[in-house]
C-alpha positions in Angstrom: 49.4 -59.2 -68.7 45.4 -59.3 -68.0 44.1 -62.4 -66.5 40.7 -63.0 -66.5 38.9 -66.4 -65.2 35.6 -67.7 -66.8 33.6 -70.2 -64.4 30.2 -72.2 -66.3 29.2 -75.0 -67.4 27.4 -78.1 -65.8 30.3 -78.8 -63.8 31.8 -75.3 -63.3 34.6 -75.7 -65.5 37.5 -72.7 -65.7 38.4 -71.1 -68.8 40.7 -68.5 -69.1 41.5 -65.3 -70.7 44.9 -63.7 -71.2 45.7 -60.1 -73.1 49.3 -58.8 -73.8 48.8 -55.8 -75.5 46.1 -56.5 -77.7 46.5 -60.3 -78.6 44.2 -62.6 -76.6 44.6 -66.1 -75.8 42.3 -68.2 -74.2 42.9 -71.6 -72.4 40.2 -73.8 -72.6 36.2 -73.2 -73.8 33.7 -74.4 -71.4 30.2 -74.2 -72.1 28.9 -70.5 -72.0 32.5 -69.0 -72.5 31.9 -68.1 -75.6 29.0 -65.3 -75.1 31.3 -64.2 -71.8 34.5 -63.8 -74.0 32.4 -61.8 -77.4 30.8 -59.1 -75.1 34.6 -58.9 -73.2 36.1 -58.4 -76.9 33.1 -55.4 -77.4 34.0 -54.2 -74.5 37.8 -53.4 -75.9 37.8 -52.9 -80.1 40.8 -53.9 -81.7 42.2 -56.7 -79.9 43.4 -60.1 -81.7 42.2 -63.6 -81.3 45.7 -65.2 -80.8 44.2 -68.8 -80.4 42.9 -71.3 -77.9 45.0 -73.4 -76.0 43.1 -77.2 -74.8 44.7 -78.4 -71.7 42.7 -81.7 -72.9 39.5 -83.1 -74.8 36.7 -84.1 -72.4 33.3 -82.3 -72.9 33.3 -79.9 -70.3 36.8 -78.4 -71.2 35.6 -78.0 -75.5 32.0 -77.0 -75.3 32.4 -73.6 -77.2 35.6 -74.7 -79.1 34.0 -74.8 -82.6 32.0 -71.6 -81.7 35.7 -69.8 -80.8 36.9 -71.6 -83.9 34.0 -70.7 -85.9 35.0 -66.5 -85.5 38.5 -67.1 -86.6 40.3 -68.2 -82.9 42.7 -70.5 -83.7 42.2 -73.6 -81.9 45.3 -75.9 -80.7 45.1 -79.4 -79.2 47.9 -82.2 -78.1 47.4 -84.8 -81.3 47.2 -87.8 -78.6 43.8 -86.0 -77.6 42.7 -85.1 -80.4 40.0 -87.9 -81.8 38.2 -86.6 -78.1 37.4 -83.6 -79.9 37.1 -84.4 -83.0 34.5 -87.3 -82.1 33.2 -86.1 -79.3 30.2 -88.4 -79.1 32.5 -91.3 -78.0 32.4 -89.4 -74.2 28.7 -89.8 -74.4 29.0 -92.6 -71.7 31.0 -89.8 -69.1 28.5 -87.1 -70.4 25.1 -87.1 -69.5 24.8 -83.3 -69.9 25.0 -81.7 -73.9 25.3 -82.5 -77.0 29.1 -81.9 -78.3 29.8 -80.3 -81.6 32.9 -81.9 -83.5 36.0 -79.3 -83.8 39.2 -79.9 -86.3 42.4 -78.5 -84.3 43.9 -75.9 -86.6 47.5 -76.8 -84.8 49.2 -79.7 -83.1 50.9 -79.3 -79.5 52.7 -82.9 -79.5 56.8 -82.4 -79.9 56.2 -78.4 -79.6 58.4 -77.1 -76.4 56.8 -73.4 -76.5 54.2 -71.3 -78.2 54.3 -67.4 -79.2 51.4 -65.4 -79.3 52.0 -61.8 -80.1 54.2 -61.0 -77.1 52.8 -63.9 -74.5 55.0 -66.9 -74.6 53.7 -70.0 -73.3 55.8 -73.2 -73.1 54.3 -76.8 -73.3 54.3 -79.3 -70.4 53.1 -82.3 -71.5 51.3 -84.2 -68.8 49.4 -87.5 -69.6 47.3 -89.5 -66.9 44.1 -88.0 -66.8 43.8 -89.2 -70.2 45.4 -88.7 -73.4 46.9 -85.8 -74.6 46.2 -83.5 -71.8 49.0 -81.1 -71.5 49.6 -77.7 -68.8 50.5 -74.3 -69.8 53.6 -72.7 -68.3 54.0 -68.9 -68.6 57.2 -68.3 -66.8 57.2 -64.5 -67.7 54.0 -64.3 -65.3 54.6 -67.3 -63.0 51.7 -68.8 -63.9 51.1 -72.6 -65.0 47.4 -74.0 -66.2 46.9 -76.8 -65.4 43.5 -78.2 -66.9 42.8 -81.7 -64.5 45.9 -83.0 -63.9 47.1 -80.8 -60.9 44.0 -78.8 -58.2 44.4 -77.7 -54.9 44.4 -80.0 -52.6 44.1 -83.0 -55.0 44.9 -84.5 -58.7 43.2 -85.8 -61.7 40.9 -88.6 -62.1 43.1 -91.4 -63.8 39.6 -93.8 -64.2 38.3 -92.3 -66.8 39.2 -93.9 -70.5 43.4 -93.7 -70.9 44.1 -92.6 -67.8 46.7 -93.6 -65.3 47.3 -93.0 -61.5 51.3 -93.9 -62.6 51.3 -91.8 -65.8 49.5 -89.1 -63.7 52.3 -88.9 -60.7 54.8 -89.1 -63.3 53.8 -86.4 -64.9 53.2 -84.3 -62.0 56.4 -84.6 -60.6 58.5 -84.3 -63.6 57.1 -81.3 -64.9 55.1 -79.2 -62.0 56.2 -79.9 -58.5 59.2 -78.7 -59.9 58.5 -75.5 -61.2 59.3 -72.3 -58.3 57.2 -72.3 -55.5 55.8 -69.3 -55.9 54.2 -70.5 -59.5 50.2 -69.8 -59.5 48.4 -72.6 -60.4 45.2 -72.0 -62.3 43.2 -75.1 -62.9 40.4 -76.2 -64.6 38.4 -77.0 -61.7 38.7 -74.8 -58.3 40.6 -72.1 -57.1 44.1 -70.9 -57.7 46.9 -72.3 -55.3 50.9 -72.2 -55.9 53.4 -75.2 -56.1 54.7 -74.7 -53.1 51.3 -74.8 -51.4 50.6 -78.5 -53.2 54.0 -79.7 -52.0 53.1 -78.7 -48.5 49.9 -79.7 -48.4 48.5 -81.3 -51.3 48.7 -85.5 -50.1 49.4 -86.4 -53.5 52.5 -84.2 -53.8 54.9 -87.1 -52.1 53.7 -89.8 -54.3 54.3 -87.4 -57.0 57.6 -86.6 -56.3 58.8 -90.2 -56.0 56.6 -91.2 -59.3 
């Protein structure tokens, strides 16, 4: 697999893009990403917009998802977070940065346990607490879990921001990532990669997580 990170954006948001033979999938769509991903498709002719995967719906994570949407990528969101992109002016008051254009999900994630894409497999961890809906991306071929912002290095989420939960968010945490193996990349949507086993060691949130 070919793993590729995008970094833009007011608030240097990750996105990232994924080929397995010549199906791409993306996970997430800051700002910019858009313009970064068409000239990376020119640069390779033939490959296959498999879809876009949204760990979650505030701005900075669905600024190019209508233009992504708009060339024929699929685009799938968890239903609890969907009205965040389909209405995005209602994060106006946590957005002093753009203007957001609405985007209709093409596909649900809520109830789904795992998503094929050509020959990338993906499974659904569904992880509320930063807010509602958001969701991480397991790829267990690869060893490889995104985790949008509910798991970084060396910290967590916010859980102040509208539906979130410090609870919900160490629930979540510890019943679906600080379990995964150890040596699991975590790519998240702010930062630089780490591991699970490195956030169990080190990350101070890991304890409180595991006893959520």
């Amino acid at each position: 697999m070919q793993l590729e990170l995008y970094c833009g954006g007011p608030v240097e948001t990750n996105g990232y893009w994924l080929r397995k033979g010549k199906t791409v999938l993306l996970i997430d769509a800051p700002m910019g990403m858009l313009q970064w991903a068409k000239a990376r498709q020119a640069r390779e002719p033939g490959l296959k917009w498999g879809g876009l995967l949204i760990t979650h719906g505030h701005w900075d994570h669905i600024g190019d998802a209508l233009g992504f949407q708009q060339l024929g990528m699929p685009v799938y969101a968890h239903r609890d977070g969907a009205l965040l992109i389909e209405k995005p002016e209602i994060q106006n008051p946590f957005n002093p940065f753009c203007e957001l254009q609405p985007c209709r999900p093409d596909g649900e994630l809520k109830g789904k346990t795992s998503l094929k894409f050509g020959e990338l497999e993906v499974r659904l961890l569904e992880c509320p607490g930063h807010c509602p809906g958001s969701v991480c991306f397991y790829v267990p071929d690869e060893k490889i879990v995104f985790t949008g912002d509910v798991l970084f290095a060396g910290a967590v989420g916010r859980w102040d921001l509208p539906g979130g939960s410090r609870e919900v968010l160490m629930g979540s945490i510890g019943k679906n990532l600080i379990v995964l193996p150890g040596e699991t990349r975590i790519l998240a949507g702010h930062g630089p990669e780490t591991t699970i086993l490195r956030e169990k060691q080190a990350n101070p949130f890991a304890g409180e997580a595991a006893r959520a």
